[in-house]
N, C-alpha and C positions, 0 to 999 in steps of 0.2 A: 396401205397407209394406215388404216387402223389398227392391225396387228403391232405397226413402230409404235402409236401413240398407248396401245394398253401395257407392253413389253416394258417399259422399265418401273410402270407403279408396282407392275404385278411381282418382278423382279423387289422391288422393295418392301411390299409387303411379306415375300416367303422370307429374305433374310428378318424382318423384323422377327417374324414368327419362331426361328429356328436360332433368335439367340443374336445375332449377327448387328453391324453398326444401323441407329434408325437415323436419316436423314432428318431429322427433328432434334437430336441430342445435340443437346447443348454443349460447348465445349468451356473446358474450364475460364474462367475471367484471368487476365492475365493483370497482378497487380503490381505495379513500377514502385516503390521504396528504397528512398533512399539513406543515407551514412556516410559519415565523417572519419569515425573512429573504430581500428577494428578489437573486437570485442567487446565497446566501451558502449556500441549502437548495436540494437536488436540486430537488426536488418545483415549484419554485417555475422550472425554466428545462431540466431536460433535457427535457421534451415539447414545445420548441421544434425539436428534433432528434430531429422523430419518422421521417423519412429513414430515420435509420440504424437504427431499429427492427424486429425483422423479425416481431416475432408480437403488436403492437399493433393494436388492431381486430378478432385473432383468437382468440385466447384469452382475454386481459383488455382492460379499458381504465381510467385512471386520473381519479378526482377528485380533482384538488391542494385542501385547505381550509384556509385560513389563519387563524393564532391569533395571538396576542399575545404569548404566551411557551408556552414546552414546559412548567410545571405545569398548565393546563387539557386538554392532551392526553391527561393522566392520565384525567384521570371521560371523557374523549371517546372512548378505546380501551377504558374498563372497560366501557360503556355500549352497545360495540358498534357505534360512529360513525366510529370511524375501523379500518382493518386494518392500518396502517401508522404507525406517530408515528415522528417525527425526534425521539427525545427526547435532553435532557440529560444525563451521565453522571449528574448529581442526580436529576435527576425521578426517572430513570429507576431508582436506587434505592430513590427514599422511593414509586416504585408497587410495588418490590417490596415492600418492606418495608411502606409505610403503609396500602397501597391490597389487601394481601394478593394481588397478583397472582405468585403463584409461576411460572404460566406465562409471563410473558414472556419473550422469548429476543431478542438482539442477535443482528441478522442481516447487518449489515455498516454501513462506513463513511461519515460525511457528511464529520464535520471532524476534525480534530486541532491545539489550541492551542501554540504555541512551539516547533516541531519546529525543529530545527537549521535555519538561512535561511530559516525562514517568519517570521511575524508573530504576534506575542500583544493577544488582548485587552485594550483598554488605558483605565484608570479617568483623566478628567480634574476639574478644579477652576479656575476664573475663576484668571489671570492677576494681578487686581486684587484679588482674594479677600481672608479671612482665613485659608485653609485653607495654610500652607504644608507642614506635613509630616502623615503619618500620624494623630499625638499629635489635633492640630487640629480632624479631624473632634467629637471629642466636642461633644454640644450640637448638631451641624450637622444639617441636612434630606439623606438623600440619597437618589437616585431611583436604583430598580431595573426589569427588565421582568415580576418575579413572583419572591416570595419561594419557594424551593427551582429556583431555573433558573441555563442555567450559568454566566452569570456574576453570577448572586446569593451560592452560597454562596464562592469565592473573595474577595470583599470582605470576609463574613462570617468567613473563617477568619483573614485577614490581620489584620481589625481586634482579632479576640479576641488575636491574638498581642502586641497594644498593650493590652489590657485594656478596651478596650470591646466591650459588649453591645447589642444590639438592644432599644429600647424605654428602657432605663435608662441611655444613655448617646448614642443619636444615635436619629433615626427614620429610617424606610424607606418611601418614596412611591413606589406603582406607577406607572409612564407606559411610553406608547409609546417605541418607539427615536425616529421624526420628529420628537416633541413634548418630548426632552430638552434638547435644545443651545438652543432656546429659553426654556427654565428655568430653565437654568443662567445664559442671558446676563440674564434679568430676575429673579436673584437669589431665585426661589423653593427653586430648591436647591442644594447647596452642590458638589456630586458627581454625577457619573456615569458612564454604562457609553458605548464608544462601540466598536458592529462596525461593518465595512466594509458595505454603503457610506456609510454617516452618517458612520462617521470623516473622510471624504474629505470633507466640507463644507468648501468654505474658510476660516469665520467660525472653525474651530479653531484656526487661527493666528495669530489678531489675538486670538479674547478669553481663551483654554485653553490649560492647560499638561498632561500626563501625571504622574500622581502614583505609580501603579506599575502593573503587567503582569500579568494569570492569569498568567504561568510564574513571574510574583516572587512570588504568593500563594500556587502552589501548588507550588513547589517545583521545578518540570520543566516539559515537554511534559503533554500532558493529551488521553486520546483525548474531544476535549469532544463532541461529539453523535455519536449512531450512529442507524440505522436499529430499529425492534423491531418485533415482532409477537406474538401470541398462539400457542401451542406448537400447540395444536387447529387454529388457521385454517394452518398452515404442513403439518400435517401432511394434512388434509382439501384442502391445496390446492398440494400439492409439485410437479406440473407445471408448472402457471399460475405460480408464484411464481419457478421455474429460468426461464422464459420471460421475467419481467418483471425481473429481476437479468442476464439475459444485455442486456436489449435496453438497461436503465440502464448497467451497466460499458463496453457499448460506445460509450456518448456520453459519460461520462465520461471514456473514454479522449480520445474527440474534445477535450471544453471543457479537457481538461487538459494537449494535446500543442502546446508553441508556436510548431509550425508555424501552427496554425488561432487562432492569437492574437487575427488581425485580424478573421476573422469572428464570435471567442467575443465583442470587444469590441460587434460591431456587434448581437448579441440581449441582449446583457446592456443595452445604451442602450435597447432596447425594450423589455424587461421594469422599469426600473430609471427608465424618461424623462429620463435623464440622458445629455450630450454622451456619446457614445462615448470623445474626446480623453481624458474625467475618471475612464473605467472601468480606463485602462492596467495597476492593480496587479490585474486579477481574476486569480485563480486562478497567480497570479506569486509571486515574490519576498516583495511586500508584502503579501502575503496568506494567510490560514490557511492548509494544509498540507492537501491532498484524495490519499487513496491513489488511483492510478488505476484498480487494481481492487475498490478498495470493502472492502478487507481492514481491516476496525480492528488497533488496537494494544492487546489486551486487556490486558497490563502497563502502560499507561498508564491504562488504564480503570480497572484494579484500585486500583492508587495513587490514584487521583485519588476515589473511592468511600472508602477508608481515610482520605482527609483529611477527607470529608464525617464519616466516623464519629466520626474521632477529635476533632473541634472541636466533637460534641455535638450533628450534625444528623443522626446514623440511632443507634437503638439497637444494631444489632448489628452484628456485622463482614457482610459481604456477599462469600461468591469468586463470581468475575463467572463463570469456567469453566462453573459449572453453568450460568449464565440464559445460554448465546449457543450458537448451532444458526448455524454456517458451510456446513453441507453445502450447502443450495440454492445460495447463491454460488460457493463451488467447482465445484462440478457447472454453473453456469452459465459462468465464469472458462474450465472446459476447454473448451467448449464453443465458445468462441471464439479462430479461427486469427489 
């Protein structure tokens, strides 16, 4: 009997010694992150450029899980399903607010809408339509990706500034991003949202016209999605998360430097199965605005939450200062020369 109970420490300490797995080793953190859009969302294209990664496979590893829109992220982070949501500057208010998540904290950068020579999200309507100004919609069908996402409530602000209302004066049908431009062209809805890469579909310029811009709805630039997490999971998990912020900023720098233009085009056609030739605007000129170190623009973020308030979709005002915890990104930022 004593000979069983010494036989496996002793067995564990020779493999320790000679190199071999220690029953102590931690195994990597497995991080759930999720996305919307492919190429348009981290999650959805930097672990193509797990190269340049230096502590993936060793401290963490990442499951990308893709949603429909950033309001189902919500019950997905409350629920303890995801550790990471790319959420909306909306969502991401109405889980503080609606969802009672006081701990979530914006921990850096995805997008930012209208920033000076980037591109803004942009609301189109049939060419042949009845829809020709603003006024028009009323009465109309128009398709959104989820009522409180971000380019939900900008339509919703602009239209109330015409005096229409949701419900009593046009309706709101959810669909996919793939499954609108087909809707639009067989007249089931009158409007819709179009991000890159869908905008890029050629059929938008033979049957669709742009009727106005999130920076025309909402006044400016707009930091529109950021990174979050739960205060507890950042704090319980401050190395691992400096590690997985260093190893992301440094491929962001990569997809976002255009030198490496021609390679970013050639994984964005694999993740996206679109010609390379047709990905030219990514992360360019005609395309949303990406910091390259992952830094939001919280005066953007604030403004753009104040519009949600103020047009009637958060009850209270929200300062963004309290809910956003930069340190692990800084701390990661120095970290690389």
């Amino acid at each position: 009997m004593r000979v069983t109970k010494i036989l496996p420490a002793a067995i564990a300490a020779a493999l320790t010694l000679a190199g071999g797995p220690s029953p102590s080793a931690a195994e990597p953190l497995k991080i759930r992150i999720s996305w919307v859009v492919p190429i348009g969302n981290w999650a959805s294209i930097v672990y193509e450029k797990k190269d340049l990664m230096r502590h993936y496979g060793q401290s963490y590893v990442v499951e990308p899980i893709h949603f429909q829109g950033t309001p189902p992220m919500i019950a997905a982070i409350a629920a303890g399903e995801l550790e990471i949501a790319d959420l909306a500057f909306s969502s991401f208010a109405l889980a503080v607010e609606n969802a009672e998540m006081s701990d979530l904290r914006v921990i850096g950068d995805e997008s930012q809408d209208g920033v000076a020579g980037h591109a803004s999200g942009t609301y189109f309507v049939l060419k042949d339509g009845p829809v020709k100004t603003i006024d028009d919609l009323k009465g109309k069908v128009l398709a959104t990706v989820g009522a409180g996402a971000a380019l939900d409530i900008p339509v919703r602000a602009m239209l109330r500034k015409h005096g229409l209302e949701d419900r009593r004066d046009y309706t709101m049908v959810e669909a996919a991003f793939p499954n609108m431009l087909p809707m639009l062209i067989d007249k089931k809805i009158d409007f819709m949202p179009a991000v890159n890469p869908f905008a890029r579909d050629p059929r938008f310029k033979d049957t669709a016209r742009p009727l106005f811009t999130v920076a025309e709805a909402m006044g400016g630039p707009t930091q529109f999605i950021v990174w979050t997490a739960h205060a507890k999971f950042l704090e319980k998990n401050h190395a691992v998360m400096v590690d997985l912020l260093e190893d992301t900023v440094r491929v962001v720098r990569f997809l976002t430097d255009p030198a490496n233009h021609a390679e970013v085009m050639q994984i964005a056609a694999k993740i996206s199965k679109q010609p390379a030739a047709s990905l030219d605007y990514v992360y360019g000129p005609e395309d949303t605005y990406r910091d390259s170190n992952m830094r939001p623009n919280l005066d953007n973020l604030q403004r753009a939450i104040d519009v949600q308030q103020q047009t009637g979709f958060l009850k209270e005002k929200l300062d963004v200062r309290k809910y956003a915890d930069l340190g692990p990104l800084e701390e990661a930022i120095a970290r690389i020369k």
